[in-house]
C-alpha positions in Angstrom: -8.4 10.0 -2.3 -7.2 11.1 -5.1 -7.2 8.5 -9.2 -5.8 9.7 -12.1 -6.0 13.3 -10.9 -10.2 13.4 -9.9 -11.1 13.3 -6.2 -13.4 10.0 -4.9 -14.5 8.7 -2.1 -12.3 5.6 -1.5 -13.6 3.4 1.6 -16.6 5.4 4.9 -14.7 4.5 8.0 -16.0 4.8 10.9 -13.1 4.7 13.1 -10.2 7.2 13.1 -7.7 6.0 11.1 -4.0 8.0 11.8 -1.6 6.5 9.4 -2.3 4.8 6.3 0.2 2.9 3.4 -0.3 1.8 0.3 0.6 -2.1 -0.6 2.9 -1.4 -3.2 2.2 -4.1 -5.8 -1.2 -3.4 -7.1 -1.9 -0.5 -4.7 -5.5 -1.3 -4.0 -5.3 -2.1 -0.6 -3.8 0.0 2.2 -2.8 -1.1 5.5 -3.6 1.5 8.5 -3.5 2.3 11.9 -6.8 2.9 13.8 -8.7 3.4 16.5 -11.5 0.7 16.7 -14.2 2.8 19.2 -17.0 0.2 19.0 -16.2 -1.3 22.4 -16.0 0.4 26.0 -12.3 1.4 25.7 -10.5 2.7 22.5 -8.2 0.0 20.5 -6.0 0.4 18.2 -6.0 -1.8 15.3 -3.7 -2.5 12.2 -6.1 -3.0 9.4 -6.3 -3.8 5.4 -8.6 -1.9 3.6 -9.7 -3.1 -0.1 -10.4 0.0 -2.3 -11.7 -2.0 -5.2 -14.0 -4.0 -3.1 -14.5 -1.2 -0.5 -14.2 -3.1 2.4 -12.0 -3.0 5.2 -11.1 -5.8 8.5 -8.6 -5.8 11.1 -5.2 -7.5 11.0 -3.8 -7.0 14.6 -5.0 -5.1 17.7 -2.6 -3.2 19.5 -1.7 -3.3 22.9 0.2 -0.4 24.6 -0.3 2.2 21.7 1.9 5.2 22.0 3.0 7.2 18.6 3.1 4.0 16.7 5.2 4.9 13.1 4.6 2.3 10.4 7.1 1.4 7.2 6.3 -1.0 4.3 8.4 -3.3 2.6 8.9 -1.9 -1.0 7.7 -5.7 -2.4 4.9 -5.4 0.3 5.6 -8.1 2.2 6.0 -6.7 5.5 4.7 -4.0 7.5 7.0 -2.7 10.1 5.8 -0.8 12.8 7.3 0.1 16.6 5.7 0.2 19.9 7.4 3.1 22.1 7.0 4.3 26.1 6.8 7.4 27.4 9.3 8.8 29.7 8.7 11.9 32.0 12.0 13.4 30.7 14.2 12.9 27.7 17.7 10.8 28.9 20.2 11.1 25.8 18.0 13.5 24.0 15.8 10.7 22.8 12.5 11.7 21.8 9.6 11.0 19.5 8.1 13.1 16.5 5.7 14.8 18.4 8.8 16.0 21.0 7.8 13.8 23.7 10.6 11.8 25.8 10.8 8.3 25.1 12.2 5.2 27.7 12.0 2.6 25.1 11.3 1.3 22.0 10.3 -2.3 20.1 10.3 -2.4 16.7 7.6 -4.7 15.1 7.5 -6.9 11.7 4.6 -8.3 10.6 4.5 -10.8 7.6 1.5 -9.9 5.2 -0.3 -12.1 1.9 0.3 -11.4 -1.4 -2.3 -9.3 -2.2 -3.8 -11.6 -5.6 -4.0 -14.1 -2.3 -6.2 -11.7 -0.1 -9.9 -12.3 1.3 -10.9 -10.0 3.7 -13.6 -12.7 4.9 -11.1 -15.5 5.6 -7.8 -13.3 7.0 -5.7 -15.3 9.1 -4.5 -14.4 12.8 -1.2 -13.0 12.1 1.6 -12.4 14.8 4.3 -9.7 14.5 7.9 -10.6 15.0 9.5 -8.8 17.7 12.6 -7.6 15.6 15.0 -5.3 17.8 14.7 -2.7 20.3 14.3 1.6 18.6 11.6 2.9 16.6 10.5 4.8 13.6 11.3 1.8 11.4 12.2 2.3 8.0 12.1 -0.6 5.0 15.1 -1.1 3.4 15.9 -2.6 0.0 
């Protein structure tokens, strides 16, 4: 990562991480997308990672991962992300970033703590709202 224009190491992960935003209040946590590949089959994982305190712990698993695309609120208090299925063949022309056909789409909300309230030692369960059917989420205003 890079601070005040001088490369450091922010956080050793273990697990691939493939898409990573900041929280936007104080910016020292980011919320990623992971693969968790400690048990016998691959999970993927939402997690918060604290770059002050250098220490990371999952929010959500993932079921059915496919392409997931993440979008956070711009006061940080939600963390949109969709859920998408492949199709053999594009219908309507509708496909993902990656050019692969899609049959459907769930788009995902999940409410997150204000960071001043975050212990990565006592984090809560939290469930996603199922918010609409579509994908690539953006945050609006």
């Amino acid at each position: 990562m890079i601070f005040d224009g001088a490369k450091e190491k922010a956080i050793v992960q273990t697990a691939p991480l493939i898409e990573c935003k900041f929280e936007p209040l104080t910016e020292n946590h980011l919320y990623c997308l992971q693969v968790d590949i400690k048990g016998r089959k691959p999970q993927p994982a939402i997690t918060i990672v604290d770059l002050t305190k250098q220490q990371s712990a999952p929010l959500i698993y993932i079921p059915r991962y496919s392409n997931l695309r993440m979008a956070m609120a711009q006061d940080g208090s939600t963390l949109m992300f969709d859920q998408t299925a492949m199709a053999l063949e594009a219908k309507d022309g509708v496909i993902n970033h990656n050019g692969q056909a899609i049959a459907a789409g769930l788009v995902w909300s999940l409410p997150l703590e204000h960071p001043k309230n975050l212990d990565l030692k006592k984090i809560d369960k939290v469930n996603p709202i199922k918010v609409t059917s579509g994908m690539n989420p953006q945050a609006m205003p």
